[in-house]
Short mmCIF file of the C-alpha atoms (twelve columns), coordinates in Angstrom:
data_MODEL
# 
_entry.id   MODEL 
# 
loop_
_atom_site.group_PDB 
_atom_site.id 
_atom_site.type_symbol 
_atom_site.label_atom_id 
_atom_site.label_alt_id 
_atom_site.label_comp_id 
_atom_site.label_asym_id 
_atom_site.label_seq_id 
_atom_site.Cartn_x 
_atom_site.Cartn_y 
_atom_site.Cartn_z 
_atom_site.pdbx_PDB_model_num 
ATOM 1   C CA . UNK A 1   151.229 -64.628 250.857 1 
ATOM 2   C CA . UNK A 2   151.002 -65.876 247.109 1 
ATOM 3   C CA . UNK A 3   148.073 -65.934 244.927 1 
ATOM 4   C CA . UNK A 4   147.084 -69.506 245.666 1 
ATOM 5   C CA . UNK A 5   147.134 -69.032 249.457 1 
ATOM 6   C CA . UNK A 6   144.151 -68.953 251.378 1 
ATOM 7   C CA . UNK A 7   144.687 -65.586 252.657 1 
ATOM 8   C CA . UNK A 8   143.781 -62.755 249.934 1 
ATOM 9   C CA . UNK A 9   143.388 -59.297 250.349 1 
ATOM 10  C CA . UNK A 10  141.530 -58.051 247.138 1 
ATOM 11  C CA . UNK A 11  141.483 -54.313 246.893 1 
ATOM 12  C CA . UNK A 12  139.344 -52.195 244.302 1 
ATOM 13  C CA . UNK A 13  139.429 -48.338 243.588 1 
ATOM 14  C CA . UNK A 14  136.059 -46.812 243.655 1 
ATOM 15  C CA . UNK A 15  135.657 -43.272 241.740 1 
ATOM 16  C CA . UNK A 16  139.312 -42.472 242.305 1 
ATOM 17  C CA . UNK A 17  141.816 -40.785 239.931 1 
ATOM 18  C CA . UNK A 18  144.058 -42.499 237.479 1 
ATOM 19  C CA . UNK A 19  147.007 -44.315 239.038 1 
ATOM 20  C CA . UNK A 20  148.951 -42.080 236.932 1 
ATOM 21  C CA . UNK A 21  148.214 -38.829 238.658 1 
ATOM 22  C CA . UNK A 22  150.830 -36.679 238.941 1 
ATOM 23  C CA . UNK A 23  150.555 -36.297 242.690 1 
ATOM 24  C CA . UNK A 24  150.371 -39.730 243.687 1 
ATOM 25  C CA . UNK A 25  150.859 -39.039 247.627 1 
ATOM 26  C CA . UNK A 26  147.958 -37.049 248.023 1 
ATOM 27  C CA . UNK A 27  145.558 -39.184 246.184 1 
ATOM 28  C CA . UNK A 28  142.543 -40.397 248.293 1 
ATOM 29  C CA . UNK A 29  140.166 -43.155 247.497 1 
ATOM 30  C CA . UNK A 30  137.650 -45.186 248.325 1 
ATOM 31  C CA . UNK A 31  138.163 -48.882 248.321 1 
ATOM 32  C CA . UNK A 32  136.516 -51.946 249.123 1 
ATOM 33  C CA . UNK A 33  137.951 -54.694 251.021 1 
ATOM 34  C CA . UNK A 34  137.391 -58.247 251.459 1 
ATOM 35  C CA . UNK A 35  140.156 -60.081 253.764 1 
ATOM 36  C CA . UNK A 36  141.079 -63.518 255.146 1 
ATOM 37  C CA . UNK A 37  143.294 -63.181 257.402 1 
ATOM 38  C CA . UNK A 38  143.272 -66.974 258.162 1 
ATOM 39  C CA . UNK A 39  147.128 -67.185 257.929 1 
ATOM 40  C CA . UNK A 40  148.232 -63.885 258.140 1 
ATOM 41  C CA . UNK A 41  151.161 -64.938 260.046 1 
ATOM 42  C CA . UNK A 42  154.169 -63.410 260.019 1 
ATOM 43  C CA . UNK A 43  154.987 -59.218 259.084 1 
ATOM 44  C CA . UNK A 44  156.110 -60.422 255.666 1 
ATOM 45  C CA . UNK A 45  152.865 -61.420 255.355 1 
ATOM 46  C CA . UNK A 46  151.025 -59.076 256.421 1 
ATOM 47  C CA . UNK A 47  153.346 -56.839 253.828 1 
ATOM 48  C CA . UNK A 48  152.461 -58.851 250.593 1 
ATOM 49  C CA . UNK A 49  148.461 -58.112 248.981 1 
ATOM 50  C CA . UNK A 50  147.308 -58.565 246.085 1 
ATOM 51  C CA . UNK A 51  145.370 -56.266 244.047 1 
ATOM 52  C CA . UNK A 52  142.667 -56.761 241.462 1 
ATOM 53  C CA . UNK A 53  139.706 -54.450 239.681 1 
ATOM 54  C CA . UNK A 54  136.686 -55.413 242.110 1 
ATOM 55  C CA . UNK A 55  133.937 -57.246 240.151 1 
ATOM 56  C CA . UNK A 56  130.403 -56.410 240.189 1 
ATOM 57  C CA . UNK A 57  129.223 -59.342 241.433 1 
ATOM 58  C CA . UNK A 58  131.726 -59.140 244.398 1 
ATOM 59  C CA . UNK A 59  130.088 -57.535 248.133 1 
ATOM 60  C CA . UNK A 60  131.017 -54.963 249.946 1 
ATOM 61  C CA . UNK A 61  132.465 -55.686 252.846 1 
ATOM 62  C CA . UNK A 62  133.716 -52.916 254.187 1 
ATOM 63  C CA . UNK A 63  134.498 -49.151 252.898 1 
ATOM 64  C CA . UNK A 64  137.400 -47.374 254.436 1 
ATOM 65  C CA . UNK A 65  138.621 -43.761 253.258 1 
ATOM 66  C CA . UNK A 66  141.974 -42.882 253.996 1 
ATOM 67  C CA . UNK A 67  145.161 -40.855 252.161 1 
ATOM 68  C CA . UNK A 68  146.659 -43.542 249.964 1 
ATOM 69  C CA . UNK A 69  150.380 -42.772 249.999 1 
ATOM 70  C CA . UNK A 70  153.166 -43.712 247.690 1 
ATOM 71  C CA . UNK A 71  155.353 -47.074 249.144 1 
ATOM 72  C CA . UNK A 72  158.628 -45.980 251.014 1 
ATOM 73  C CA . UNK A 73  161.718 -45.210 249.433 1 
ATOM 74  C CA . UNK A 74  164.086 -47.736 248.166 1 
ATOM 75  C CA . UNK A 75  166.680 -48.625 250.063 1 
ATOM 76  C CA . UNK A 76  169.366 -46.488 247.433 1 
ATOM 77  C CA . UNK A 77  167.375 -42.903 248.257 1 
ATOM 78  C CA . UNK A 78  167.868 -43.239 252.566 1 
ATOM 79  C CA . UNK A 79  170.723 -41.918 254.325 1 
ATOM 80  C CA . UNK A 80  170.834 -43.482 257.582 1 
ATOM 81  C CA . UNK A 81  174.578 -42.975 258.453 1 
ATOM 82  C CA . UNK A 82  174.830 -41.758 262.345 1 
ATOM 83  C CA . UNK A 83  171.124 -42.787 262.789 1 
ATOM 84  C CA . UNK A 84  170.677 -46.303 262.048 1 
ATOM 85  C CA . UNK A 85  172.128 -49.482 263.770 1 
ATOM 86  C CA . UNK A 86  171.569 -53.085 262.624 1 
ATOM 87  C CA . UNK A 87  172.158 -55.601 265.917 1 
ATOM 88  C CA . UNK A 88  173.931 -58.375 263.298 1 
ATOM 89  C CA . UNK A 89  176.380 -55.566 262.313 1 
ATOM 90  C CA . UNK A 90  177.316 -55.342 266.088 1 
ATOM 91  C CA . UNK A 91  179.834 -57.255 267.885 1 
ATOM 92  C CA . UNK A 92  179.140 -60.693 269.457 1 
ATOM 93  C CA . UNK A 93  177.083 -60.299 272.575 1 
ATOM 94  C CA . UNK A 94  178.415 -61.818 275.423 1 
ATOM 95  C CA . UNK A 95  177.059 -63.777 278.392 1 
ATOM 96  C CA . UNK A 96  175.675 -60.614 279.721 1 
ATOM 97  C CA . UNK A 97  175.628 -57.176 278.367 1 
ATOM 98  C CA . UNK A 98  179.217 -55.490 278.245 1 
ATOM 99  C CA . UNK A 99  179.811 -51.664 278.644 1 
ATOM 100 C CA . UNK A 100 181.056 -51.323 275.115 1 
ATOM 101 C CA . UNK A 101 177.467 -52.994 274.079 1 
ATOM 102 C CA . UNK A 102 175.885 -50.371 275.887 1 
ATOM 103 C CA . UNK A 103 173.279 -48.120 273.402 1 
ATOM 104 C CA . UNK A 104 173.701 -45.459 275.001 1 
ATOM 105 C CA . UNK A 105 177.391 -44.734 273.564 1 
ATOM 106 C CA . UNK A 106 175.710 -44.216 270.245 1 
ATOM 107 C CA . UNK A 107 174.503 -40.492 271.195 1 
ATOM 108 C CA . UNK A 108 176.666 -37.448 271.331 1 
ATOM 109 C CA . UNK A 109 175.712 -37.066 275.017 1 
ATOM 110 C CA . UNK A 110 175.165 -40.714 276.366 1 
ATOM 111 C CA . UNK A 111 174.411 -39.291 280.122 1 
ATOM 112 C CA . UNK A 112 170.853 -38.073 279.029 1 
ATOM 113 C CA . UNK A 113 168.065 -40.077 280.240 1 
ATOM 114 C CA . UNK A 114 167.596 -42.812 277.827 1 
ATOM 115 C CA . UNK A 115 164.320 -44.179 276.594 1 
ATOM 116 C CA . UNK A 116 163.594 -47.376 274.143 1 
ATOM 117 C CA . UNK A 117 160.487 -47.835 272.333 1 
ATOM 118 C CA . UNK A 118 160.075 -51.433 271.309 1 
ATOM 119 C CA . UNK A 119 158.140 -51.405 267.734 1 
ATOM 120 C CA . UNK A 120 158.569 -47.981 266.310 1 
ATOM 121 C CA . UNK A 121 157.019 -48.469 262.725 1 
ATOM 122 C CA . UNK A 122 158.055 -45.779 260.455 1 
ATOM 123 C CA . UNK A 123 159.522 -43.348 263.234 1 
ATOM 124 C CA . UNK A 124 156.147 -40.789 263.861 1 
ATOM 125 C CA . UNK A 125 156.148 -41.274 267.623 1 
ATOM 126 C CA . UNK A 126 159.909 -40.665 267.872 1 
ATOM 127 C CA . UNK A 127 160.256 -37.669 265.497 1 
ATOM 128 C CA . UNK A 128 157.429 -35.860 267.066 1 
ATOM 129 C CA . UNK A 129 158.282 -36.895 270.815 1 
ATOM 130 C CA . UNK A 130 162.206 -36.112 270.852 1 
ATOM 131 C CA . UNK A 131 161.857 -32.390 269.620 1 
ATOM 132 C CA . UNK A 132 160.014 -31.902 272.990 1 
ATOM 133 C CA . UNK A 133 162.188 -33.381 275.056 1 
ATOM 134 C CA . UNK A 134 166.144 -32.270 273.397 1 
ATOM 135 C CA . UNK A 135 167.491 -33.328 277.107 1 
ATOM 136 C CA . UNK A 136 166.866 -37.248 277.098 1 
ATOM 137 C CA . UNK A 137 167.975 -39.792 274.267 1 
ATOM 138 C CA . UNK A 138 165.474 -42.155 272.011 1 
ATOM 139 C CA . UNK A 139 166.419 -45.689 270.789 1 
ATOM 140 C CA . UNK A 140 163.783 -46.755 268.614 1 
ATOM 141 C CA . UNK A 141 163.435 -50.786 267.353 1 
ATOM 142 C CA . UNK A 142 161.989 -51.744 264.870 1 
ATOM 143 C CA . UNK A 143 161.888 -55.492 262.735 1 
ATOM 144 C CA . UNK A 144 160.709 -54.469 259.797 1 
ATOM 145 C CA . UNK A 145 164.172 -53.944 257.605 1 
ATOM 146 C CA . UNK A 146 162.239 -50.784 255.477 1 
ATOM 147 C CA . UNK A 147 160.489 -49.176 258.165 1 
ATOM 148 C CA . UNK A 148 163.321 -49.313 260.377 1 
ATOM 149 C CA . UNK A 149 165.700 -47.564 257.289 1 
ATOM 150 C CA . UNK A 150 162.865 -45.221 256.772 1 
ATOM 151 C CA . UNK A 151 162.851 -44.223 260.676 1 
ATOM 152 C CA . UNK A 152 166.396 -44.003 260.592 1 
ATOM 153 C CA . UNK A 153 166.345 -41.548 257.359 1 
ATOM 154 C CA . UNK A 154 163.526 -39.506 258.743 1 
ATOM 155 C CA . UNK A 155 165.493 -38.487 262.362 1 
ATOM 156 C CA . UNK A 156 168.650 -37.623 259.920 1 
ATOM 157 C CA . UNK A 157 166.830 -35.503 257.518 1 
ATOM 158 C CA . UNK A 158 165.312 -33.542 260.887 1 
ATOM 159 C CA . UNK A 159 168.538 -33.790 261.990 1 
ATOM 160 C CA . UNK A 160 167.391 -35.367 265.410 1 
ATOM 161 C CA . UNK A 161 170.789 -36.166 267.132 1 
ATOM 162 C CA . UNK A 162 168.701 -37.427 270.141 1 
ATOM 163 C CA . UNK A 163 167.227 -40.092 267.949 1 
ATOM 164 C CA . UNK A 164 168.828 -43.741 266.929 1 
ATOM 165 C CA . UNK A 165 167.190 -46.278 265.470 1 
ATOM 166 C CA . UNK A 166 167.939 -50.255 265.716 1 
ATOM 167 C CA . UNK A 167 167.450 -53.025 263.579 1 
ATOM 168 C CA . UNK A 168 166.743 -55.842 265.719 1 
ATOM 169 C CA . UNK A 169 164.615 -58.510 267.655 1 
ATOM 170 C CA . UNK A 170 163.968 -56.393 270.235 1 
ATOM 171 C CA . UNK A 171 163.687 -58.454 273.393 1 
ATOM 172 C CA . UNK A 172 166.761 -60.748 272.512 1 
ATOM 173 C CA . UNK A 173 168.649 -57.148 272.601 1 
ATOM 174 C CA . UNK A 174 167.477 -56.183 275.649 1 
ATOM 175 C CA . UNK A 175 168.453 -59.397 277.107 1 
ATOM 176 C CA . UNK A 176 171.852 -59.155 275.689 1 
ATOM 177 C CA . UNK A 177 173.290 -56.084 275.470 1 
ATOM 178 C CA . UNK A 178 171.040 -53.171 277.600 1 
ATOM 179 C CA . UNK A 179 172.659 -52.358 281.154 1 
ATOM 180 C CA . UNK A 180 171.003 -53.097 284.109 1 
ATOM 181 C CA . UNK A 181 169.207 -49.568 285.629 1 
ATOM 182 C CA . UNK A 182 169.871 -48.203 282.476 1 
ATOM 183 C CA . UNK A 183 166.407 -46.939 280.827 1 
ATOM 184 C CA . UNK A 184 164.632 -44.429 282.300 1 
ATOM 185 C CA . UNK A 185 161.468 -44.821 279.915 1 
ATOM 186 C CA . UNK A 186 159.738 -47.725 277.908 1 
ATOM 187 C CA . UNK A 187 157.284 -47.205 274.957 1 
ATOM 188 C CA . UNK A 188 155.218 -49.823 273.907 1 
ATOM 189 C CA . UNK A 189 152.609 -49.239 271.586 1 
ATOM 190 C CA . UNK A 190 150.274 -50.918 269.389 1 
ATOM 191 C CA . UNK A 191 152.034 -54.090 269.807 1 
ATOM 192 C CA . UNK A 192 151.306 -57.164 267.261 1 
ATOM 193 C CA . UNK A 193 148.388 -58.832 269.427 1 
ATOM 194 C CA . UNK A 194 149.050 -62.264 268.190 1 
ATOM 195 C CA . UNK A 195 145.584 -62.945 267.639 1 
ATOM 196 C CA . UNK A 196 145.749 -66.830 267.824 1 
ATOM 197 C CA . UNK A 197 146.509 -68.739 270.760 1 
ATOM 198 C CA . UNK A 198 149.456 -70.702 269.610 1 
ATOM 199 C CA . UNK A 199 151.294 -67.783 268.618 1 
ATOM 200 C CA . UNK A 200 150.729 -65.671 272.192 1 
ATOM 201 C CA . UNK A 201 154.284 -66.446 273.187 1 
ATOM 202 C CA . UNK A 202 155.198 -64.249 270.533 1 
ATOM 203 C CA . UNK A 203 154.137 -61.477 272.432 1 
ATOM 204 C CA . UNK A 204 156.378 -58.797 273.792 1 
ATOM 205 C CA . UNK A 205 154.954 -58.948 277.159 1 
ATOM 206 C CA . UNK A 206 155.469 -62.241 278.927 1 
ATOM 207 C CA . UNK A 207 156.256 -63.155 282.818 1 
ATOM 208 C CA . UNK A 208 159.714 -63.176 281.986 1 
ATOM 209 C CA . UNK A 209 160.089 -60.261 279.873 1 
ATOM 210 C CA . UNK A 210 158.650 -57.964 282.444 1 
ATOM 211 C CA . UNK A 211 161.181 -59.737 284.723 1 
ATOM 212 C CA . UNK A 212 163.963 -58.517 282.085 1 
ATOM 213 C CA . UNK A 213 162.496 -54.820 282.059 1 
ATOM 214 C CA . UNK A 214 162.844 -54.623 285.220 1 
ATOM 215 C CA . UNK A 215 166.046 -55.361 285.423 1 
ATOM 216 C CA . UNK A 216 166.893 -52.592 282.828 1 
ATOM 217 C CA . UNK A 217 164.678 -49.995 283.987 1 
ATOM 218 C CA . UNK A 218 166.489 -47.308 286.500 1 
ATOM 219 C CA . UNK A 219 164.305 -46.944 289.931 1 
ATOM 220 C CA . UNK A 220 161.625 -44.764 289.563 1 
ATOM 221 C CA . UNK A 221 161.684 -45.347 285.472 1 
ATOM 222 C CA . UNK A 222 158.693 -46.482 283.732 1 
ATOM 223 C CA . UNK A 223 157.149 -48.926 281.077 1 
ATOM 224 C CA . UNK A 224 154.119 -46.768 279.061 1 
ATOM 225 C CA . UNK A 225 152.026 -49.405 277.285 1 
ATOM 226 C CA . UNK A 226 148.901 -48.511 274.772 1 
ATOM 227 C CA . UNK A 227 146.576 -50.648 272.529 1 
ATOM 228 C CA . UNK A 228 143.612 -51.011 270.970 1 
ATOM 229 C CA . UNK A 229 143.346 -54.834 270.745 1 
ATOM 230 C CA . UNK A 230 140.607 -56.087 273.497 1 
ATOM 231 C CA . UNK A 231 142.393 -59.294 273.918 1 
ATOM 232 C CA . UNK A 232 146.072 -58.154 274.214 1 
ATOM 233 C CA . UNK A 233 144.619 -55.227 276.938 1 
ATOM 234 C CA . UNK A 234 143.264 -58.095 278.712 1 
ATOM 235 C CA . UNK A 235 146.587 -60.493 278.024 1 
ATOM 236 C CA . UNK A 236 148.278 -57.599 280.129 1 
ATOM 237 C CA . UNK A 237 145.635 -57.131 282.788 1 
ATOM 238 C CA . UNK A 238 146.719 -60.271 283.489 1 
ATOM 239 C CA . UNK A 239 150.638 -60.199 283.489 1 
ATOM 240 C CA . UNK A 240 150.613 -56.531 285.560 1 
ATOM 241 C CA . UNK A 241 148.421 -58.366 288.204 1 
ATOM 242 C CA . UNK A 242 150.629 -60.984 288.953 1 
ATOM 243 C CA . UNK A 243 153.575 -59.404 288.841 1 
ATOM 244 C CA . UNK A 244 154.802 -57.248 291.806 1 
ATOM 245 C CA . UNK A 245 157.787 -55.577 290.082 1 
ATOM 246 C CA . UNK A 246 155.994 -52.710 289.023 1 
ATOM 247 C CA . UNK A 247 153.391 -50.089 290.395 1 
ATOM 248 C CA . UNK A 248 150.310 -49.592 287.881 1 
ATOM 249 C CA . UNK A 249 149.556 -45.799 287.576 1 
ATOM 250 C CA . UNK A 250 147.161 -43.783 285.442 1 
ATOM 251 C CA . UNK A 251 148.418 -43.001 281.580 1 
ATOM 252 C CA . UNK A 252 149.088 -39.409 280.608 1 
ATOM 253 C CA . UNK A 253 149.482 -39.090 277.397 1 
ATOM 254 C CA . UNK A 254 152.831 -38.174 275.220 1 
ATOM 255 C CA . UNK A 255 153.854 -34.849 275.107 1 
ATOM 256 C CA . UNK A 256 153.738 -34.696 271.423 1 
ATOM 257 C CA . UNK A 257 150.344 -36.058 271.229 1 
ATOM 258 C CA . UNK A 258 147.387 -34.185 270.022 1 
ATOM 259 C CA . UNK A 259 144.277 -33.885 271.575 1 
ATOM 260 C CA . UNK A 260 142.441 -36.844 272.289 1 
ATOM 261 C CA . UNK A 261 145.674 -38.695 271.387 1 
ATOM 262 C CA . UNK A 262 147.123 -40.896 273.607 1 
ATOM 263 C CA . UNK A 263 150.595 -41.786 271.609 1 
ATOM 264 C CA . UNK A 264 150.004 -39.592 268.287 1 
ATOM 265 C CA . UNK A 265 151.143 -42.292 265.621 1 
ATOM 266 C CA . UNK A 266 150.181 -42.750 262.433 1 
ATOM 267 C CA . UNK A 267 148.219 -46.196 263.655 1 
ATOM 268 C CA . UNK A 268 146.277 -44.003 266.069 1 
ATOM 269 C CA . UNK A 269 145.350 -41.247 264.028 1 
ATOM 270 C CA . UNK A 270 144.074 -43.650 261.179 1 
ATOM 271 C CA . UNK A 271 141.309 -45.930 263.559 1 
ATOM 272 C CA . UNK A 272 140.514 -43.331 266.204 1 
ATOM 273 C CA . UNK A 273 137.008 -42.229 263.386 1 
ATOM 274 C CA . UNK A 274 136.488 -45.969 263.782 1 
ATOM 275 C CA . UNK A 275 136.068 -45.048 267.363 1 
ATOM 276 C CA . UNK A 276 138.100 -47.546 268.619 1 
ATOM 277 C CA . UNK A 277 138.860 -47.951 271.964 1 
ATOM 278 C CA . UNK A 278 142.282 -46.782 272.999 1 
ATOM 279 C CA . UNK A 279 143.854 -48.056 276.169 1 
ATOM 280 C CA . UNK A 280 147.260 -47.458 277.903 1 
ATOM 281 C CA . UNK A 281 148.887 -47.833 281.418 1 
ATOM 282 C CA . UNK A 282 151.919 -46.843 283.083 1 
ATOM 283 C CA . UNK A 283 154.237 -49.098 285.316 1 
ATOM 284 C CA . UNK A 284 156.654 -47.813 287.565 1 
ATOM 285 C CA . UNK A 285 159.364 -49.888 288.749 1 
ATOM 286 C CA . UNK A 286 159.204 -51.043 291.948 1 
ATOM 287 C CA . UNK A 287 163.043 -50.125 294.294 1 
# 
């Protein structure tokens, strides 16, 4: 997103320290924001704002108080050895996925039950979920080259050996290289909704995705799905209803979740004093 694009994002501090405080991670300010999010297209950018002193003569569109923290790491101060996996570092997939492709190999027990979450962001789900639950494997994917190293870093500093994290387009892995009956739990949540209408087949869910989960999900397993975006809930309204490879139950929320949580990420914990409206569903495969 460069400066002469028509999408801005013009931030301003309002009565907030110095920039040069010592204890940068723990400042919090007030800022005013004025978006268009006109082409806000892809993640990169969506990653890319600029920032500029807010002039008096600009409105206030909208005040938002939250921690401002520090950007991640670089890339030289993560350790991600035994943690994170990139899927162009792997072998050549072949026609259809191999037992030497399989994910689960990558854990010191690979018998556990295993369980993918598609999206994982910077890892909070994962390293608060898989303390809980020491007897079943996580694969976390995640697009986003720095928040996927960050993940990665985070499970090896709590020393989480039932935590991996992938770099990778997550549905063209799936297709290609996870066994058939071989995940006993999905996690999707707070998908990208894809707002405009050309870009909705770049949604995760899809006819033929949920055909491709269901291939990979044992009998019995499950695909947990939670948003906050009134269109996407409504996108998959309509893709459960016509498709009669799962069983639609109630949502029960994550064990590591807090209450009134329904996941307990960082996303969640941010909007719910916007009272948003936070929606998931559970879909068990059909035998």
């Amino acid at each position: 997103m460069g400066a002469s694009s028509a999408s801005a994002l013009w931030i301003s501090e309002l009565c907030s320290p110095p920039l040069a405080s010592k204890n940068r991670s723990a400042i919090t300010t007030t800022l005013t924001i004025k978006m268009s999010i006109s082409k806000l297209e892809k993640p990169s950018d969506h990653a890319r704002v600029h920032a500029m002193c807010r002039l008096p003569s600009e409105p206030i569109l909208a005040k938002l108080n939250f921690p401002m923290t520090r950007s991640l790491p670089s890339a030289s101060r993560l350790d991600i050895s035994g943690y994170g996996y990139q899927a162009e570092e792997l072998p050549s997939a072949g026609d259809a996925p191999r037992t030497e492709d399989d994910p689960r190999l990558w854990f010191d027990d690979p018998t556990r039950p295993f369980e993918l979450e598609i999206g994982s962001g910077k890892g909070t789900f994962l390293v608060q979920e898989a303390p809980h639950r020491p007897e079943h494997n996580f694969l976390g994917i995640e697009w986003m080259m720095a928040f996927w190293r960050y993940a990665a870093d985070r499970a090896r500093r709590r020393d989480l050996r039932n935590v991996r994290m992938l770099h990778a387009d997550a549905v063209e892995f799936i297709r290609q290289r996870v066994a058939n009956k071989s995940i006993h739990t999905f996690h999707l949540y707070f998908s990208d909704p894809w707002p405009k209408s050309r870009h909705h087949r770049r949604r995760v869910v899809q006819d033929a995705t949920l055909v491709e989960f269901h291939r990979v999900i044992e009998p019995g397993g499950t695909l947990r799905i939670v948003t906050d975006h009134d269109d996407l809930w409504d996108w998959y309204e309509e893709h459960v209803q016509r498709c009669e490879l799962f069983e639609r139950e109630a949502y029960e929320p994550c064990v590591s979740a807090k209450a009134g949580e329904l996941v307990g990420s960082n996303f969640e914990r941010k909007f719910i004093p916007e009272g948003r409206n936070f929606r998931g569903m559970t879909l068990r495969r059909n035998d």
